[in-house]
C-alpha positions as CSV (number, residue, x, y, z in Angstrom):
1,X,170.1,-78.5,19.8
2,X,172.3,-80.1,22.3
3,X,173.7,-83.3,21.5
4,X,176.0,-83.9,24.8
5,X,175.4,-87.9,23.4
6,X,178.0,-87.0,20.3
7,X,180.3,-84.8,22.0
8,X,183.9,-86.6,22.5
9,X,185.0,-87.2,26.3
10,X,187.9,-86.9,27.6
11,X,189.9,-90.5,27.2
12,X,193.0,-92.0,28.9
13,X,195.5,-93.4,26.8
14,X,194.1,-97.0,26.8
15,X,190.7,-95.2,25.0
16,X,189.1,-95.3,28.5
17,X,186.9,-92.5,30.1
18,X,189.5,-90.3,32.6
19,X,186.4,-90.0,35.1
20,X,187.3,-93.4,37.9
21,X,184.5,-93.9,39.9
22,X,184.9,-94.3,44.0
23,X,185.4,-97.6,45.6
24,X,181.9,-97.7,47.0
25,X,179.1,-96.9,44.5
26,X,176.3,-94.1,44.7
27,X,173.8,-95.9,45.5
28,X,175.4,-97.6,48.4
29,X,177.2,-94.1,49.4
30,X,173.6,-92.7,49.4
31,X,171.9,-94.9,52.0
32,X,175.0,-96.0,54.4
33,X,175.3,-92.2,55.7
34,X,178.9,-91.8,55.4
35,X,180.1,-88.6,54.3
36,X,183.0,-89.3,51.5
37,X,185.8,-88.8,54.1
38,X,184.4,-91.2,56.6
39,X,183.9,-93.5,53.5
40,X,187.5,-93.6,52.5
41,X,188.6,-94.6,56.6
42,X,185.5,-97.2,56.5
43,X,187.0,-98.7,53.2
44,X,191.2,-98.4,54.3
45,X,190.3,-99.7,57.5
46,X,188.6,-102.9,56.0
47,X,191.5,-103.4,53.7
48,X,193.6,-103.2,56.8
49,X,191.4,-105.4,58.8
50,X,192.0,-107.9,55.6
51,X,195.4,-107.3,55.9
52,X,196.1,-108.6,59.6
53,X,193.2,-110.5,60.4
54,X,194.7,-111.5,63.9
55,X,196.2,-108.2,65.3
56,X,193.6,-106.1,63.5
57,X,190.3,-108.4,64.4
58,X,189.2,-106.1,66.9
59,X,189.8,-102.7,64.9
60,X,187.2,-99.9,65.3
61,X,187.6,-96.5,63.5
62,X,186.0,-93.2,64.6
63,X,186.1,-89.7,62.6
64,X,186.1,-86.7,64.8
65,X,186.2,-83.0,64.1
66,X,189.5,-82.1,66.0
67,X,191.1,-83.2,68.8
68,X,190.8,-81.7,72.3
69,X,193.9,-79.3,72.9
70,X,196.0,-78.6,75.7
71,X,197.9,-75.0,76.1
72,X,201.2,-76.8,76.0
73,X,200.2,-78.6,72.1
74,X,202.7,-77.6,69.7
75,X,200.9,-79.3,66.7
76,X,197.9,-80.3,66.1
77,X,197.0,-84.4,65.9
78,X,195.8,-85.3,62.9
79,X,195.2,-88.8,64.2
80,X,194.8,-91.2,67.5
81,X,195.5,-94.4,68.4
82,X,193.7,-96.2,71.3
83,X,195.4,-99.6,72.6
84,X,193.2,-100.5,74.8
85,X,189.9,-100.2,72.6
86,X,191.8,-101.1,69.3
87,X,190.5,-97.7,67.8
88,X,191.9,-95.2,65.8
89,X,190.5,-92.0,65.6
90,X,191.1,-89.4,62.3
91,X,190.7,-85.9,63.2
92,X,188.7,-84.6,59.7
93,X,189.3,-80.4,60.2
94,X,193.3,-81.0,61.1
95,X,193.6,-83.6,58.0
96,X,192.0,-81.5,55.2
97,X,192.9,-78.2,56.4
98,X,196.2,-77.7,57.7
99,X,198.1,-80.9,56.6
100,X,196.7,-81.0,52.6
101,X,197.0,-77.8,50.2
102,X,196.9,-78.9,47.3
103,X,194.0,-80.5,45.8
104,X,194.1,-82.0,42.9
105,X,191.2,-84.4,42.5
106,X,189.1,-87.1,44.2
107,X,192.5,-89.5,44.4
108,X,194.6,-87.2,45.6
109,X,192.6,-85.9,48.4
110,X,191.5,-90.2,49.2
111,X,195.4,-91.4,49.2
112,X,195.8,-87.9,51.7
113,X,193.0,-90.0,54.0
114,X,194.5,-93.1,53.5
115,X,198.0,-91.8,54.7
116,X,196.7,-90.9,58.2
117,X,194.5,-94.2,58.1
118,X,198.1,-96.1,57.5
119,X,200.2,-94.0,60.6
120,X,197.2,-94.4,62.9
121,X,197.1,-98.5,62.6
122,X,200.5,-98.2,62.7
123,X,201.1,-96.6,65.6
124,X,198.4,-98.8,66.8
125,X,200.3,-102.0,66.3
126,X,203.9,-100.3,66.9
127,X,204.9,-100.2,63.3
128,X,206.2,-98.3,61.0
129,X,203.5,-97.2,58.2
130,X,204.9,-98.8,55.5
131,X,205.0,-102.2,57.1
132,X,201.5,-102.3,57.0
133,X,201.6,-103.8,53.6
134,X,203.0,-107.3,53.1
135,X,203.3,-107.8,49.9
136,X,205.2,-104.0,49.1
């Protein structure tokens, strides 16, 4: 007999389930056809967009692979910033492979998307990252 019903779950200190679930639900996950990392630049972007209404207005986001590569590239972009078009682009392969190793869960690998989300609007509005935040 399985009785997964009475079995105890894991709880926080406050008596709360440990499992938090994502900004954007299931359901809505399920039909926008976003993978999860494109999610998380979708969601930091809005925030962003919420942040600086006037100088972010115009802010698009893109998620690409990798960045094209010259011979002389030392490193490899994790992020771009285009003035012009207001867009910032977040290079997925370069982010979770060679910037990232350790993975601890689903917050720790969101805030790691975030953090390239933050430098690439900064760098868009000639900022340092953590002035993106007024309030901190």
């Amino acid at each position: 007999m399985n009785s997964d019903r009475n079995s105890p779950k894991a709880r926080d200190r406050h008596g709360r389930d440990r499992y938090r679930a994502p900004l954007v639900g299931e359901r809505v996950a399920r039909n926008s056809g976003f993978t999860e990392f494109e999610q998380v630049v979708a969601v930091t972007c809005d925030w962003l967009r919420a942040q600086h209404p006037v100088e972010l207005a115009k802010l698009n986001w893109a998620v690409a692979d990798a960045p094209m590569l010259e011979d002389s590239d030392i490193e490899v972009p994790r992020f771009s910033a285009d003035e012009t078009t207001q867009t910032i682009t977040i290079y997925r392969v370069p982010v979770i492979r060679l910037t990232h190793n350790r993975r601890t869960d689903y917050l720790d690998e969101r805030h790691h998307i975030e953090q390239f989300v933050f430098m690439a609007a900064a760098k868009l509005l000639g900022r340092e990252p953590w002035d993106n935040d007024h309030d901190h």
